[in-house]
C-alpha positions in Angstrom: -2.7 9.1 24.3 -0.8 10.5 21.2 0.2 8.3 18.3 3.6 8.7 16.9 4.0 7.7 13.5 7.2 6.5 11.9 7.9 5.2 8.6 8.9 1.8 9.6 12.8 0.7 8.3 11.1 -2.0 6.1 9.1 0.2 4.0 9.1 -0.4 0.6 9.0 2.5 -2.0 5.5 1.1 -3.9 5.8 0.2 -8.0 5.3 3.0 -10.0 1.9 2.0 -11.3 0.9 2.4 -7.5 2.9 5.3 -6.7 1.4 8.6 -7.3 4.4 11.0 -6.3 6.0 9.5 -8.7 4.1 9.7 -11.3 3.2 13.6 -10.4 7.3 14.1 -10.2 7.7 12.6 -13.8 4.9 14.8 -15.2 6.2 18.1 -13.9 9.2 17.0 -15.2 7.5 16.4 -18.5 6.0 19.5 -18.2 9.4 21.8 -17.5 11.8 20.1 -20.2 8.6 20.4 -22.9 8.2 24.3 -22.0 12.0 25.1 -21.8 13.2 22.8 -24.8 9.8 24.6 -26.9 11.2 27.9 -25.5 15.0 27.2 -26.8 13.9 25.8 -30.5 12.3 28.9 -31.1 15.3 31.1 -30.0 17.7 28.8 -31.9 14.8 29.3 -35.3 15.8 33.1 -34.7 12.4 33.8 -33.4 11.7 37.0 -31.5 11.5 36.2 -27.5 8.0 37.7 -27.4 6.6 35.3 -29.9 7.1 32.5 -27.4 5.8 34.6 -24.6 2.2 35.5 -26.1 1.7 32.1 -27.6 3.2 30.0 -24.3 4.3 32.1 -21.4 0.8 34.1 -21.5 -1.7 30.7 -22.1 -0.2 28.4 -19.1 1.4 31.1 -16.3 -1.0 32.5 -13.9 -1.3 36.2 -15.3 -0.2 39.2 -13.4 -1.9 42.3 -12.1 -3.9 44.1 -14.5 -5.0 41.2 -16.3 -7.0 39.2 -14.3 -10.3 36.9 -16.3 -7.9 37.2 -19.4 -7.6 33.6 -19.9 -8.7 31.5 -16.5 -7.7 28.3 -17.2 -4.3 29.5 -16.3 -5.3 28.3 -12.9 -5.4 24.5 -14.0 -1.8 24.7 -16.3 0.5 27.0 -14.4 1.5 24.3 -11.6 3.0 21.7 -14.1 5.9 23.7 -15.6 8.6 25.8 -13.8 10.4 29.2 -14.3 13.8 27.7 -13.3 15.3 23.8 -12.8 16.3 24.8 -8.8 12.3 25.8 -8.5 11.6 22.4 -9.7 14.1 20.7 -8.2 13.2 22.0 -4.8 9.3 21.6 -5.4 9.8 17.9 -6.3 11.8 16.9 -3.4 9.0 18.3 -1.2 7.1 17.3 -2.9 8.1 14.2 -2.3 8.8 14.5 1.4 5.2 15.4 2.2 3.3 13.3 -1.0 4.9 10.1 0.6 3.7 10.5 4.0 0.3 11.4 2.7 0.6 8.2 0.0 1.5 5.9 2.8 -1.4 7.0 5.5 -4.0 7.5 3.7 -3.7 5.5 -0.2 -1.9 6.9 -3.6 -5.4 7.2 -5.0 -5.8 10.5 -3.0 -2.7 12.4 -3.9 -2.9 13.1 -7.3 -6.9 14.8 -6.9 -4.7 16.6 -4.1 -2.4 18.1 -6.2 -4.9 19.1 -9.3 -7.2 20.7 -6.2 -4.7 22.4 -4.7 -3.0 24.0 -8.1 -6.6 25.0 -9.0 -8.0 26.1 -5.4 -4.2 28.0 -5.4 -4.8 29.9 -8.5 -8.3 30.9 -7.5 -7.1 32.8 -4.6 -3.7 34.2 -6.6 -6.2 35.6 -9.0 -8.9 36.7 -6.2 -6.3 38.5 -4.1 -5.3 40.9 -7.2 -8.7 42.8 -6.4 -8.2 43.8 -3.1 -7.9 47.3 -3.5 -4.4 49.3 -2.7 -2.5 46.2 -2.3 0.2 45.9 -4.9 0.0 42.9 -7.7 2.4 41.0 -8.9 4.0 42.3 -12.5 5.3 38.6 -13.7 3.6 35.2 -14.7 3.5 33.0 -12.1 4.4 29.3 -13.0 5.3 26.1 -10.2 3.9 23.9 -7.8 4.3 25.9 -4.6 0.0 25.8 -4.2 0.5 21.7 -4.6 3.1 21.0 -2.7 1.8 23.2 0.8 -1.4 21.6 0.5 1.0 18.2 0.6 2.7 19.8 3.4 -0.9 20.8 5.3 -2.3 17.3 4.4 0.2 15.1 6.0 0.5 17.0 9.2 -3.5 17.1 9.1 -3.2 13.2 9.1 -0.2 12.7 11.0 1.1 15.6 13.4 2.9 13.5 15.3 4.7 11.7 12.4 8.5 11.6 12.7 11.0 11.6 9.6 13.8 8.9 10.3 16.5 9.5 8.5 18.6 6.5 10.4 17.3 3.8 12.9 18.0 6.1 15.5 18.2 9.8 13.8 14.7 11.2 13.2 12.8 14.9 12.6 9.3 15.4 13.9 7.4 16.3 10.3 5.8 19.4 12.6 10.2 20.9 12.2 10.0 19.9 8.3 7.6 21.9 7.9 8.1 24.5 9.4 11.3 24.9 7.8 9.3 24.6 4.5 6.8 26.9 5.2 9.6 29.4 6.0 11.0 29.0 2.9 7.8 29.4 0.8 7.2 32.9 2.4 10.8 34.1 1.6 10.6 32.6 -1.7 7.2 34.6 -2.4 9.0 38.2 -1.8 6.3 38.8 0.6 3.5 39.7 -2.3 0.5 39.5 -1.3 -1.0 37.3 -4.4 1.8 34.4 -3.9 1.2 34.4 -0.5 -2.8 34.0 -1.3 -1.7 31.2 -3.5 0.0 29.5 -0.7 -2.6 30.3 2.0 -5.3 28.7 -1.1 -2.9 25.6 -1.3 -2.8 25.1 2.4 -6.8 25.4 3.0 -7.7 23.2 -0.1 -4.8 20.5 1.9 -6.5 20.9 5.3 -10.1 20.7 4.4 -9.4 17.1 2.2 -7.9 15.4 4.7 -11.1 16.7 6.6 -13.4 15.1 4.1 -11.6 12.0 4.0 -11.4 11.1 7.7 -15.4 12.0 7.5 -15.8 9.0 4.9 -15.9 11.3 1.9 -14.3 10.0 -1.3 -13.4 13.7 -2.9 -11.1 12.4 -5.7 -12.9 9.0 -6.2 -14.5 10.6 -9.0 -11.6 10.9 -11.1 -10.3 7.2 -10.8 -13.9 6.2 -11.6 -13.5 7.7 -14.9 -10.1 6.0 -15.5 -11.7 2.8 -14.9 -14.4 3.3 -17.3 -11.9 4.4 -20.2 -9.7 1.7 -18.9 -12.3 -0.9 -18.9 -13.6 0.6 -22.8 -10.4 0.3 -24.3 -8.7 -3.3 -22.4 -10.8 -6.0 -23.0 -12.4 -8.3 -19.9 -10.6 -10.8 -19.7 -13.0 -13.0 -18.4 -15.8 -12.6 -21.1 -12.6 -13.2 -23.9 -12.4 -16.4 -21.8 -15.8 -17.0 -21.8 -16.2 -16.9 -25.2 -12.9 -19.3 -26.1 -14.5 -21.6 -23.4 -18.0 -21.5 -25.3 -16.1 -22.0 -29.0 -14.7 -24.7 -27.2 -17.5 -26.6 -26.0 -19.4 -25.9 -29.5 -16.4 -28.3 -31.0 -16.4 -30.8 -28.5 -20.5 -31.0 -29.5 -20.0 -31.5 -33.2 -17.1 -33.6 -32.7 -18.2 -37.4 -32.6 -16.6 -40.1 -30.5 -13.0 -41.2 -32.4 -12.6 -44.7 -33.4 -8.7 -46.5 -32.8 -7.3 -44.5 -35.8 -7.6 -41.2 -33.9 -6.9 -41.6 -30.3 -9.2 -39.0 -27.7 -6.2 -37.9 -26.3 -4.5 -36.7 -29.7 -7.8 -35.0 -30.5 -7.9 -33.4 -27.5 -4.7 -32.2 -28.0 -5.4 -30.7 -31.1 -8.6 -28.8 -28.9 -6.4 -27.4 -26.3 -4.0 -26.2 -29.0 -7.2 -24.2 -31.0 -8.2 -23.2 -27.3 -4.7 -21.7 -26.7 -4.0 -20.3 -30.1 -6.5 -20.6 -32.7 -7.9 -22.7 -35.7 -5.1 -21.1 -37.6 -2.5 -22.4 -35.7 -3.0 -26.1 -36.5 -0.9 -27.6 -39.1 -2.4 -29.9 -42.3 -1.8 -33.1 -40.6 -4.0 -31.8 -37.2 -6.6 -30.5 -39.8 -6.7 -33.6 -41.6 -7.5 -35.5 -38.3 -10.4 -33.4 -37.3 -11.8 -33.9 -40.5 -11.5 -37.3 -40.6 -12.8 -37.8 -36.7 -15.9 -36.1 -38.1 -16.4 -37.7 -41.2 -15.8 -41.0 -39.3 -19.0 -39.9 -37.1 -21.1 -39.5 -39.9 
């Protein structure tokens, strides 16, 4: 029996520490306003258009025909800036149509190794595609999402093909129509060349064949999160050996500390413990110091 899956009418939209669509809408966001507002101080300093184009344009848009293994690591930085704001726009809101289906099925941790995959498996097959002889190439640089966001598209109906979008409590889409639509629109936008549509067809496969690994117990992104946790865990502190440490100061002054007599009560000194405990020798004032000193001396 099929399973139809619904986003249920209590779902809540997850934290943004826990949300990766988010966090992957923010940074293309980054990414546009950085390249357009770097594009419009240099026209507004007078400089020449083509200035801008060899040092930015050329080093982060996938290249086109004629210039193909002149500078491949366009294939990781074209997907995270846009030629126009209705490209991005329209990128982000699927984007975020597909990325939260995927998030909620299958955990945030997965989406964001999607979209680097994708964007890098996208660009390999762009760039692979301009050597198929007699085929015409593309004569622009190629900048967006587009390989990202179908993989998105691929993914969630990989993991859910009967999922249905409800847009009210008792108005819904199947996601098989969203897509469709989407995939539609991809194609037109692409002008029919043959490298864009590679880029998509790259997108889609890299989408497909994750989900693939993943329901066949493979972590394929774990790797990445693993490192974030190392560099997380370098640069915060454990909190549990700081504690273990205060704990340890702790019970070294309890041990040197003799037994009070009447003049200094046990509860005032431990008091005066709790507050070195919480905030340090520093934080005592003259009277406290004067009555540790003199609960020790009085010990001797």
């Amino acid at each position: 029996m099929k399973t139809v899956f619904r986003r249920s009418s209590s779902y809540a939209i997850p934290g943004y520490s826990r949300n990766a669509v988010l966090q992957l809408i923010v940074a293309s966001g980054i990414g546009f306003v950085t390249y357009h507002l770097i594009r419009i101080i240099m026209l507004v300093a007078d400089a020449s258009p083509m200035v801008f184009h060899n040092n930015f344009t050329a080093n982060l848009g996938l290249p086109p025909t004629g210039l193909l293994g002149y500078k491949v690591w366009t294939v990781l930085t074209y997907g995270w800036s846009h030629a126009g704001f209705w490209e991005l726009f329209s990128n982000m809101i699927w984007l975020y149509c597909f990325g939260s289906v995927v998030q909620m099925l299958i955990g945030y941790k997965q989406i964001i190794p999607l979209f680097i995959y994708a964007l890098t498996v996208g660009g390999v097959f762009y760039l692979l595609s301009q050597l198929i002889p007699g085929i015409p190439g593309t004569t622009t640089y190629v900048f967006g999402a587009q390989a990202a966001v179908t993989a998105m598209a691929v993914a969630a109906l990989t993991v859910a093909p009967n999922y249905r979008m409800y847009f009210t409590p008792t108005f819904s889409i199947p996601l098989t129509v969203v897509a469709i639509v989407f995939f539609a629109l991809m194609v037109l936008n692409s002008n029919l060349e043959v490298s864009k549509i590679a880029l998509l067809v790259g997108g889609a496969a890299t989408g497909f064949g994750y989900i693939r690994l993943t329901q066949n117990g493979y972590r394929p992104g774990g790797w990445m999160y693993d490192i974030f946790e190392r560099l997380d865990t370098m640069v915060v502190p454990d909190e549990h050996k700081v504690r273990a440490g205060q704990n340890k100061k702790r019970s070294q002054v309890l041990n040197r500390m003799p037994e009070p007599k009447t003049s200094n009560t046990q509860k005032r000194i431990d008091d005066i413990l709790e507050k070195i405990h919480q905030h340090g020798m520093n934080s005592l004032t003259k009277e406290e110091r004067d009555i540790l000193n003199k609960a020790g001396n009085e010990g001797h």
